[in-house]
Biopython code that builds the backbone (N, CA, C, O; Angstrom):
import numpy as np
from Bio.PDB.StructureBuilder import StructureBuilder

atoms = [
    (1, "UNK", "N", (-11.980, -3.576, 18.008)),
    (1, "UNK", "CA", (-12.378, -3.578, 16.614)),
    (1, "UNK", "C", (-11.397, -4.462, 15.841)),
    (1, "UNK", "O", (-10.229, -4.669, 16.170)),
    (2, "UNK", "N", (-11.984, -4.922, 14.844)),
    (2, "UNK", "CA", (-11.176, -5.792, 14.042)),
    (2, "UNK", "C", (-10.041, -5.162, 13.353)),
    (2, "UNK", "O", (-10.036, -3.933, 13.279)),
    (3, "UNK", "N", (-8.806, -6.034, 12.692)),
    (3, "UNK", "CA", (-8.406, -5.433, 12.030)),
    (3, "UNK", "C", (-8.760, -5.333, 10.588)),
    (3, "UNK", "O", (-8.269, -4.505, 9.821)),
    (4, "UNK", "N", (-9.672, -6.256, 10.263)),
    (4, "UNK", "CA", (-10.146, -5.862, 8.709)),
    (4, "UNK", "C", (-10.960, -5.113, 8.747)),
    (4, "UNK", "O", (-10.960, -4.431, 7.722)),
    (5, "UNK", "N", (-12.351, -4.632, 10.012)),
    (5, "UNK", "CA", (-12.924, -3.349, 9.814)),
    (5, "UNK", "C", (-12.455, -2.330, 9.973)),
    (5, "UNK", "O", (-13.119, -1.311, 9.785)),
    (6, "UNK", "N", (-10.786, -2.276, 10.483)),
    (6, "UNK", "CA", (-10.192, -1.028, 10.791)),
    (6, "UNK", "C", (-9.679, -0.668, 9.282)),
    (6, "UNK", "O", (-9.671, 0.532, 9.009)),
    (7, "UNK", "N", (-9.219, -1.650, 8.201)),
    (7, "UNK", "CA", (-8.472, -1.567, 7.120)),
    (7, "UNK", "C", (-9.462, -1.393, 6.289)),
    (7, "UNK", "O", (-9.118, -0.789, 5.273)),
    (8, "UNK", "N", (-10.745, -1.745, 6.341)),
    (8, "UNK", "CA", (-11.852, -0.952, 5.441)),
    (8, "UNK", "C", (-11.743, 0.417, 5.710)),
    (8, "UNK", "O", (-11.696, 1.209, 4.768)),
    (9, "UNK", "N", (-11.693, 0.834, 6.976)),
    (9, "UNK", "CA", (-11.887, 1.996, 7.811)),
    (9, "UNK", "C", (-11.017, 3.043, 6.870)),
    (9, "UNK", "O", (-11.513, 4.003, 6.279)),
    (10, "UNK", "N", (-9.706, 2.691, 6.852)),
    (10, "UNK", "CA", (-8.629, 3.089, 6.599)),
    (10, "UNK", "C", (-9.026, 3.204, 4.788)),
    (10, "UNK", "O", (-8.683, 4.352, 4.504)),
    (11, "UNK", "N", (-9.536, 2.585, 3.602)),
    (11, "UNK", "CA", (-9.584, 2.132, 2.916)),
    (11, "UNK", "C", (-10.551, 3.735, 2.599)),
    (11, "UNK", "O", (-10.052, 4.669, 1.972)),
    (12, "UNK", "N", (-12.185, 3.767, 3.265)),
    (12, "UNK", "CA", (-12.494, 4.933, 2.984)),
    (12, "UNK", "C", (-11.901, 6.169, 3.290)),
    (12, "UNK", "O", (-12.238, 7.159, 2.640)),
    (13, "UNK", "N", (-10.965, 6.264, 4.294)),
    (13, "UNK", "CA", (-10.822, 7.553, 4.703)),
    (13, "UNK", "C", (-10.234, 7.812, 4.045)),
    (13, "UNK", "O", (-10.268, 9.024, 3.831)),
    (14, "UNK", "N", (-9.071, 6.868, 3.041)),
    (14, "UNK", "CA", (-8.330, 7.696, 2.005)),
    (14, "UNK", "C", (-8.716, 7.517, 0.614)),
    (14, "UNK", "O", (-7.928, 7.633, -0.324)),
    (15, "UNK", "N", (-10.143, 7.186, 0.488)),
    (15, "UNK", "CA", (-10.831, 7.557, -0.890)),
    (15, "UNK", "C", (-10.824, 9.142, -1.143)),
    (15, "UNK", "O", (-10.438, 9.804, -2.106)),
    (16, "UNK", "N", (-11.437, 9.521, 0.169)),
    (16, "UNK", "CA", (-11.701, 10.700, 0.439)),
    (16, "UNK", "C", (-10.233, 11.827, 0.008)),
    (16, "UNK", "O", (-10.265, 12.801, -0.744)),
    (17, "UNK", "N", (-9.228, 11.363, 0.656)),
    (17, "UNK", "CA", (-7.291, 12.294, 0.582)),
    (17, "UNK", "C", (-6.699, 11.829, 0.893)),
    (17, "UNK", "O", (-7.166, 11.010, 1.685)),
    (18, "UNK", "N", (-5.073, 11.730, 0.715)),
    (18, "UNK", "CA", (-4.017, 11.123, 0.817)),
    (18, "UNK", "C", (-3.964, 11.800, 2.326)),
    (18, "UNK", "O", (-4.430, 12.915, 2.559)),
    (19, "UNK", "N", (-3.468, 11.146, 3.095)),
    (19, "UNK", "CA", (-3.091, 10.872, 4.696)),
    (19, "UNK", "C", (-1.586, 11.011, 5.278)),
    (19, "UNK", "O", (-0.664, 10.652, 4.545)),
    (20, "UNK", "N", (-1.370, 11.394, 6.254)),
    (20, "UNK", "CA", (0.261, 11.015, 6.757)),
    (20, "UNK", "C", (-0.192, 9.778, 7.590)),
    (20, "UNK", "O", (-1.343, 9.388, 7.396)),
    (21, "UNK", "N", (0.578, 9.121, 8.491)),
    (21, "UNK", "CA", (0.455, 8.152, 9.233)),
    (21, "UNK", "C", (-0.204, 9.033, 10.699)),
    (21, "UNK", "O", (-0.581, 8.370, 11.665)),
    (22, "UNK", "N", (-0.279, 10.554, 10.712)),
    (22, "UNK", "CA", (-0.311, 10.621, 11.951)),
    (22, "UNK", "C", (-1.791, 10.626, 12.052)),
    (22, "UNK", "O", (-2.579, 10.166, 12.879)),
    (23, "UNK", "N", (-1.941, 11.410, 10.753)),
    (23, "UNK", "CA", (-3.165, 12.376, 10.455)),
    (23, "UNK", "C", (-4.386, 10.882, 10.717)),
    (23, "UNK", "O", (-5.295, 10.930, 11.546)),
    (24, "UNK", "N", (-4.177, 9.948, 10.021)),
    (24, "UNK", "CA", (-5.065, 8.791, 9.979)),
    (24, "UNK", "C", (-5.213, 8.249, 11.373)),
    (24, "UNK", "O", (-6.350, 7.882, 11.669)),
    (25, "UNK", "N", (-4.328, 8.138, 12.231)),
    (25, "UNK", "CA", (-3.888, 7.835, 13.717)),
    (25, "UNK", "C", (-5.100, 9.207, 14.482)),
    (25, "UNK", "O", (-6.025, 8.934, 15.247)),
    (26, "UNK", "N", (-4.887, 10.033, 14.202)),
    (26, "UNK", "CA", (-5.949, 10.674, 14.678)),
    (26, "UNK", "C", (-7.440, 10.432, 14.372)),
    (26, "UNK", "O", (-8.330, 10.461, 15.223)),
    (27, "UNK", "N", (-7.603, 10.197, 13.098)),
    (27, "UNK", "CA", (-8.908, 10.361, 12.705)),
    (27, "UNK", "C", (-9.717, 8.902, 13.800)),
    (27, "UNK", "O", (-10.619, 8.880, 14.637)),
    (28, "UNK", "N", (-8.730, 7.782, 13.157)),
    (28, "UNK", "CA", (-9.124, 6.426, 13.777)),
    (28, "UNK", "C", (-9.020, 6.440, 15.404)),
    (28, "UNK", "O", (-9.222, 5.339, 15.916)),
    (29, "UNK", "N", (-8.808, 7.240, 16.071)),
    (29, "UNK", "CA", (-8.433, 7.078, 17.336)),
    (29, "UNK", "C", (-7.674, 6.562, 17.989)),
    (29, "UNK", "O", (-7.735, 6.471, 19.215)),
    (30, "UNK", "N", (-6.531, 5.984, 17.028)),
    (30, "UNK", "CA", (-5.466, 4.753, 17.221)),
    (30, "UNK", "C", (-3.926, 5.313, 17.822)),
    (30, "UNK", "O", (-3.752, 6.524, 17.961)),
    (31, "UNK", "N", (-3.034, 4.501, 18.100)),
    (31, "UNK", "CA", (-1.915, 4.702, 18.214)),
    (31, "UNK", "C", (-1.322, 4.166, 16.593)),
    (31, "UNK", "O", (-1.760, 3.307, 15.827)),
    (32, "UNK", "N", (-0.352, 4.930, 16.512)),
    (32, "UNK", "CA", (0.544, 4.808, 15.418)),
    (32, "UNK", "C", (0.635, 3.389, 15.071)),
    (32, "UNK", "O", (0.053, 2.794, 14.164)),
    (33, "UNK", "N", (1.434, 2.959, 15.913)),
    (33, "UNK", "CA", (2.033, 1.913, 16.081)),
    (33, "UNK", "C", (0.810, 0.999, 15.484)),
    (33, "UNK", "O", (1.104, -0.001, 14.829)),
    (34, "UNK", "N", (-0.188, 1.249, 15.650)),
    (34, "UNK", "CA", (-0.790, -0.147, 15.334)),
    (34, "UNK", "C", (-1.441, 0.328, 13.644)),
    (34, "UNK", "O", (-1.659, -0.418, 12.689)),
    (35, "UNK", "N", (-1.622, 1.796, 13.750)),
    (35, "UNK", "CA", (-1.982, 2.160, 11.936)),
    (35, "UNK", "C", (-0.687, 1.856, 11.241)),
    (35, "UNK", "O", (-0.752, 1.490, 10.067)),
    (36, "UNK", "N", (0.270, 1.944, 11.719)),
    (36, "UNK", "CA", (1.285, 1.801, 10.559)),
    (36, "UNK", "C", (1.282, -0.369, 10.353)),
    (36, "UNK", "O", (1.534, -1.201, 9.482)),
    (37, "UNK", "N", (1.017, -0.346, 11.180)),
    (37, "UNK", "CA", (0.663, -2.200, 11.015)),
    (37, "UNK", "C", (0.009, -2.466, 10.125)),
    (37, "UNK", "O", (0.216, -3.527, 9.536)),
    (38, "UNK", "N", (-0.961, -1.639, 9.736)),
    (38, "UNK", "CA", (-2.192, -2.080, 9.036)),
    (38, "UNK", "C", (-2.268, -1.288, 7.905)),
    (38, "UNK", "O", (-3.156, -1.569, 7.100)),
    (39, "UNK", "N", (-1.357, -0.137, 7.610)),
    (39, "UNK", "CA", (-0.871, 0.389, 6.725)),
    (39, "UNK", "C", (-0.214, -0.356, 5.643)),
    (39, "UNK", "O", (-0.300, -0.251, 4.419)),
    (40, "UNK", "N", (0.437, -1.104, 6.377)),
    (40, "UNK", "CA", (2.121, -1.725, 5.496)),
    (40, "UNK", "C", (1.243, -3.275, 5.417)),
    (40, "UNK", "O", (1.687, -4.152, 4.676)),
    (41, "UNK", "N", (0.175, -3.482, 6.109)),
    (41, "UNK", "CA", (-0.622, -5.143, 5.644)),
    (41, "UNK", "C", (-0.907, -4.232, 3.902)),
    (41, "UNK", "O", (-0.313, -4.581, 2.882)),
    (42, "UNK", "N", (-1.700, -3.328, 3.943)),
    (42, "UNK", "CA", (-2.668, -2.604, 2.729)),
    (42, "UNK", "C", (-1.493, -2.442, 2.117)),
    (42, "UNK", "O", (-1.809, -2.707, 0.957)),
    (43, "UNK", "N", (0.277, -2.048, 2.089)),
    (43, "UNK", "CA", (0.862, -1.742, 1.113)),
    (43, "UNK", "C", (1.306, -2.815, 0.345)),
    (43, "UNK", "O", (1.656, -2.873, -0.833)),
    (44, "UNK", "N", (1.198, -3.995, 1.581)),
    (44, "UNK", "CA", (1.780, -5.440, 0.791)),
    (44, "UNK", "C", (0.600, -5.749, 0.067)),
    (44, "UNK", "O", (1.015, -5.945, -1.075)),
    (45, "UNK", "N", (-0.525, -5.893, 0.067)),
    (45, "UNK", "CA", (-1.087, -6.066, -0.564)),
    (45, "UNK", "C", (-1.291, -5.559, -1.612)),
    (45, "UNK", "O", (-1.880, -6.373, -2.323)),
    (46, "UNK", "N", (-1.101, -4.509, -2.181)),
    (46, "UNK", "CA", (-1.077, -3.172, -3.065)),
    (46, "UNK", "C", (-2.437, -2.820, -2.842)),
    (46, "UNK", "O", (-3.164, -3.079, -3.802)),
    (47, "UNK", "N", (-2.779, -2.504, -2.237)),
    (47, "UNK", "CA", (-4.168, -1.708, -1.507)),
    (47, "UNK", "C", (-3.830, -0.403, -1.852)),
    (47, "UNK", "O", (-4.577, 0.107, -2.687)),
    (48, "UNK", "N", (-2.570, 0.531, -1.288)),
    (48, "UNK", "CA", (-2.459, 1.424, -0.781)),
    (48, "UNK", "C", (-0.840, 1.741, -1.594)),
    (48, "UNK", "O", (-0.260, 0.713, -1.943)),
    (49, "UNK", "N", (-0.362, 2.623, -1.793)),
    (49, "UNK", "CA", (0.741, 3.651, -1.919)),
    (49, "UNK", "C", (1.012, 4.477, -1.309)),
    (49, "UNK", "O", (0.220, 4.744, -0.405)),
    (50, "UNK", "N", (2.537, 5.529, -1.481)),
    (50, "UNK", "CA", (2.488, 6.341, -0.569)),
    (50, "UNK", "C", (2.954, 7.107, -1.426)),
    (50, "UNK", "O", (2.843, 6.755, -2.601)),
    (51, "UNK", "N", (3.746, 8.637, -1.049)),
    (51, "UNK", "CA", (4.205, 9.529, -1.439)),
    (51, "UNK", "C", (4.680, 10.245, -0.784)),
    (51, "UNK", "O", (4.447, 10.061, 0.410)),
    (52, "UNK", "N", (5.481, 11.294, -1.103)),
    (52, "UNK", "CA", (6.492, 12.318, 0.043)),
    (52, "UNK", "C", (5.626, 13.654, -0.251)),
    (52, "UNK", "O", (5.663, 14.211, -1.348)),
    (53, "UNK", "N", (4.899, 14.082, 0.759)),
    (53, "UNK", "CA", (4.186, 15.384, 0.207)),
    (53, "UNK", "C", (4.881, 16.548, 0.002)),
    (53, "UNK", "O", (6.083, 16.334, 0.163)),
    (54, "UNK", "N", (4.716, 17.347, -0.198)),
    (54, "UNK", "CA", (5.231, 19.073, -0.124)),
    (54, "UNK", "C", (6.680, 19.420, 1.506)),
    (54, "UNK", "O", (7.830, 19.771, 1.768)),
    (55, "UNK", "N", (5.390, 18.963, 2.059)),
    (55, "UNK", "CA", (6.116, 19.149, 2.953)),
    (55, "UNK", "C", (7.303, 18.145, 4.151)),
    (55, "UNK", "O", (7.595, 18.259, 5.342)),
    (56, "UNK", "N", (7.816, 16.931, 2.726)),
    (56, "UNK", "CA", (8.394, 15.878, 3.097)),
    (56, "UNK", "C", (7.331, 14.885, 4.201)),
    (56, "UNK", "O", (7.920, 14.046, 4.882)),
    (57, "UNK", "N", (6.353, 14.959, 4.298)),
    (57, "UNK", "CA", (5.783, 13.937, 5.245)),
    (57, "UNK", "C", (5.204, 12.801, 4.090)),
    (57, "UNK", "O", (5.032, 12.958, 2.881)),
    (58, "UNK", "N", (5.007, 11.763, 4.832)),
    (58, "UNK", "CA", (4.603, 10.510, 3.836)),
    (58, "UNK", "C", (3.212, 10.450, 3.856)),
    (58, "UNK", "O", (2.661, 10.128, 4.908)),
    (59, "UNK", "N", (2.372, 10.779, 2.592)),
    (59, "UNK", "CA", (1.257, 10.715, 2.404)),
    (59, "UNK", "C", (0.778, 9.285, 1.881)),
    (59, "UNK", "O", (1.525, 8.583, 1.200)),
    (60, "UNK", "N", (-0.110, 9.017, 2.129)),
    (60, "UNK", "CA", (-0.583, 7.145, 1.847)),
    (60, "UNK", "C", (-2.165, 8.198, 1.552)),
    (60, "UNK", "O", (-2.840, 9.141, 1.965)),
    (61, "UNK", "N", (-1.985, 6.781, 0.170)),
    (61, "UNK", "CA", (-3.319, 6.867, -1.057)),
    (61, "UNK", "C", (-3.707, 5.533, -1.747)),
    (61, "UNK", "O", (-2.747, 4.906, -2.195)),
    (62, "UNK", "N", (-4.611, 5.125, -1.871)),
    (62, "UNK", "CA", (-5.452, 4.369, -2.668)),
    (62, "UNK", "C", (-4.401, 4.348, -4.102)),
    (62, "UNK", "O", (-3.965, 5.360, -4.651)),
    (63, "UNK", "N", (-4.183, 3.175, -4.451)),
    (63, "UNK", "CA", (-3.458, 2.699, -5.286)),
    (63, "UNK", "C", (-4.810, 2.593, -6.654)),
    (63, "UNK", "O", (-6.002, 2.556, -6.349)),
    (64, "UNK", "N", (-4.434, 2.565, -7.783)),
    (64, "UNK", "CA", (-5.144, 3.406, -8.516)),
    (64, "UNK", "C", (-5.480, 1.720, -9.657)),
    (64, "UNK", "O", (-4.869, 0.833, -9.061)),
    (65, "UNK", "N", (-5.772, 1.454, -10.200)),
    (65, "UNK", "CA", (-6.274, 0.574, -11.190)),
    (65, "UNK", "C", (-5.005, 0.544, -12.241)),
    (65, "UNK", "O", (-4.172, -0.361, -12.288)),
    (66, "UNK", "N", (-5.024, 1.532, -12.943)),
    (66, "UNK", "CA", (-3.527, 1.544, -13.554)),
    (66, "UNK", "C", (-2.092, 0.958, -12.925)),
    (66, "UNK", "O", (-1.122, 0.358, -13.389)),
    (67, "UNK", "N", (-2.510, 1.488, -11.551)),
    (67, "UNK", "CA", (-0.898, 1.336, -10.933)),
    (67, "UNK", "C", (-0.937, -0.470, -10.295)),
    (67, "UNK", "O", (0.060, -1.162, -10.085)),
    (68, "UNK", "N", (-2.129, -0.809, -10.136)),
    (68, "UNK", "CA", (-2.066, -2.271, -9.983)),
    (68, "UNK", "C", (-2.096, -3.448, -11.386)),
    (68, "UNK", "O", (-2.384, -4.638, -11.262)),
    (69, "UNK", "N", (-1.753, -2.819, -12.587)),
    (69, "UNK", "CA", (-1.844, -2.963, -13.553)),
    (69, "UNK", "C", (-0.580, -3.566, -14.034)),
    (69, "UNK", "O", (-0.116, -4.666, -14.335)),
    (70, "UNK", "N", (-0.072, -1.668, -13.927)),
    (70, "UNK", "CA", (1.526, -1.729, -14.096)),
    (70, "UNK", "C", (1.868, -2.828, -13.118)),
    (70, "UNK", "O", (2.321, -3.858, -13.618)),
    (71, "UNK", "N", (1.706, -2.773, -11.600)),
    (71, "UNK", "CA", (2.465, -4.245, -10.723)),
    (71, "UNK", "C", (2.522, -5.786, -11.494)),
    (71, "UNK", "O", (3.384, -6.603, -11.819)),
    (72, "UNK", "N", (1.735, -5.705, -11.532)),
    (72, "UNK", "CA", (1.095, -7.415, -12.091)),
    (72, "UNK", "C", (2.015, -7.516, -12.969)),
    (72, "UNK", "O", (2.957, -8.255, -12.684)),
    (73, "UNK", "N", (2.021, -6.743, -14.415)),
    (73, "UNK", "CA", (2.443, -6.700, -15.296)),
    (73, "UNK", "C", (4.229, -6.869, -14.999)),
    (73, "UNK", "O", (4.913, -7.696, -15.602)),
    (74, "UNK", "N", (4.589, -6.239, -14.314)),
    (74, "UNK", "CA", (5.852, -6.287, -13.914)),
    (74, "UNK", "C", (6.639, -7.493, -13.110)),
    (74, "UNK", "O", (7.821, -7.802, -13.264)),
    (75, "UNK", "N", (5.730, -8.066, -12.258)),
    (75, "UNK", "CA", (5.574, -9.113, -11.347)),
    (75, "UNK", "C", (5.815, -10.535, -12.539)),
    (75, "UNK", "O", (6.537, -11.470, -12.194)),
    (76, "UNK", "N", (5.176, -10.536, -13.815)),
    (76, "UNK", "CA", (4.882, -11.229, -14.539)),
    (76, "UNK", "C", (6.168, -11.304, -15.260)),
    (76, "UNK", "O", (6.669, -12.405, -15.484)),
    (77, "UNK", "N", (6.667, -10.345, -15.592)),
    (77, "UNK", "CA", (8.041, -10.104, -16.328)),
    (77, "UNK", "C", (8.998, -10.358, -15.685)),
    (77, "UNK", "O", (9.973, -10.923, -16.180)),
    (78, "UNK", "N", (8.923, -9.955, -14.293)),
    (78, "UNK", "CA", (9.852, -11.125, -13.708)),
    (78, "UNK", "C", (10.201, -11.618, -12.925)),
    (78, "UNK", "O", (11.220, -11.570, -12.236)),
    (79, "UNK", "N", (8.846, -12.492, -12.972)),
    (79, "UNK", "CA", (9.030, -14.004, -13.292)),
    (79, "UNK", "C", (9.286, -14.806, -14.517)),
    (79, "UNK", "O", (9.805, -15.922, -14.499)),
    (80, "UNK", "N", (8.915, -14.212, -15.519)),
    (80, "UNK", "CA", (9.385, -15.068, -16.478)),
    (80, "UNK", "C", (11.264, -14.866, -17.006)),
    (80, "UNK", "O", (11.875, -15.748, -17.609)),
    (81, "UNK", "N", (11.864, -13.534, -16.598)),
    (81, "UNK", "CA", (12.940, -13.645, -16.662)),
    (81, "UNK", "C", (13.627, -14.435, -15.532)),
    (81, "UNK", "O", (14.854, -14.539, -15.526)),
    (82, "UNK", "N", (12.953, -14.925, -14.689)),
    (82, "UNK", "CA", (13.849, -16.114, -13.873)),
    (82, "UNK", "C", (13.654, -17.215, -14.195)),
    (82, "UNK", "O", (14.305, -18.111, -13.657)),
    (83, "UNK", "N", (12.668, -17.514, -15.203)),
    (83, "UNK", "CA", (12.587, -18.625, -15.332)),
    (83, "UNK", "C", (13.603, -18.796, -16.758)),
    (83, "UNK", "O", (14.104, -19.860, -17.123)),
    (84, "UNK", "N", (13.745, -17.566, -17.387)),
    (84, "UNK", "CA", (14.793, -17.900, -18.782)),
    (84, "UNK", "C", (16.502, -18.485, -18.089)),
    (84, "UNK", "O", (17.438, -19.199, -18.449)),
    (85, "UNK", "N", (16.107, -17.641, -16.915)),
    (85, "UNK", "CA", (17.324, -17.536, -16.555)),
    (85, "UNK", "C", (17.772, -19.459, -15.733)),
    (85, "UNK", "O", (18.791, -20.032, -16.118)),
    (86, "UNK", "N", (16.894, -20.079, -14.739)),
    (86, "UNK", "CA", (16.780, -21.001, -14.645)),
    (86, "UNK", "C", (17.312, -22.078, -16.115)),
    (86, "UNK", "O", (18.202, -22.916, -16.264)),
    (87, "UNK", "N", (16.350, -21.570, -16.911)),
    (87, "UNK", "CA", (16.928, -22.783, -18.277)),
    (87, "UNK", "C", (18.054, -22.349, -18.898)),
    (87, "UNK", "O", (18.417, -22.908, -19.933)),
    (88, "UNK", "N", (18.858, -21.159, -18.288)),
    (88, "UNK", "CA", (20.121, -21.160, -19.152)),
    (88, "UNK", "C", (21.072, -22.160, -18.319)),
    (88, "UNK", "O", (21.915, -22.904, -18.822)),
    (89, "UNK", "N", (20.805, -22.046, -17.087)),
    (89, "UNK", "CA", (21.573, -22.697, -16.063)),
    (89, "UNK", "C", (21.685, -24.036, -16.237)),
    (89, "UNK", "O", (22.753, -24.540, -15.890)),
    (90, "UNK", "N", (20.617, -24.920, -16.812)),
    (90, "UNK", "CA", (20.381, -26.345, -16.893)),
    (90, "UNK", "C", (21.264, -26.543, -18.383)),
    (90, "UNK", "O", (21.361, -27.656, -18.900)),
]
sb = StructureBuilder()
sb.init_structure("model")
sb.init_model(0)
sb.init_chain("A")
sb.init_seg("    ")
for serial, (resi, resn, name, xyz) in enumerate(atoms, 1):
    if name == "N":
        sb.init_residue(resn, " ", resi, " ")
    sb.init_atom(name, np.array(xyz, "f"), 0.0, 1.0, " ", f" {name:<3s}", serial, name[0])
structure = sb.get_structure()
């Protein structure tokens, strides 16, 4: 299977609830090793977030409209403080 139909895959199952790495490894039939690959593609991308649940395990969730909002927005800020910072230098 591909890895972009596995990362759709991955994409609904946690519309549905936040996940540990193992719990998703089960559902998909996968070894770890290769969900956490495709985990951390979806976190670079901001696809995906995580969290420390209750019970200290790392839950991964669908990154929310707001929270890709806030990124951008932040991403934007700085960059433009490197660029002030660039023209102080010159």
């Amino acid at each position: 299977m591909s890895s972009a139909k596995l990362k759709k895959d991955i994409i609904k199952i946690l519309e549905v609830e936040p996940l540990s790495l193992a719990e998703l490894a089960m559902k998909l039939d996968l070894k770890e090793k290769k969900v956490f690959r495709l985990l951390r593609s979806l976190f670079e991308k901001g696809d995906i977030t995580s969290n420390r649940g209750g019970d200290g395990s790392r839950k991964y969730r669908l990154t929310t409209d707001e929270e890709k909002i806030k990124k951008q927005e932040k991403s934007e800020e700085e960059l433009n403080e490197d660029e002030e910072e660039d023209e102080d230098e010159v």
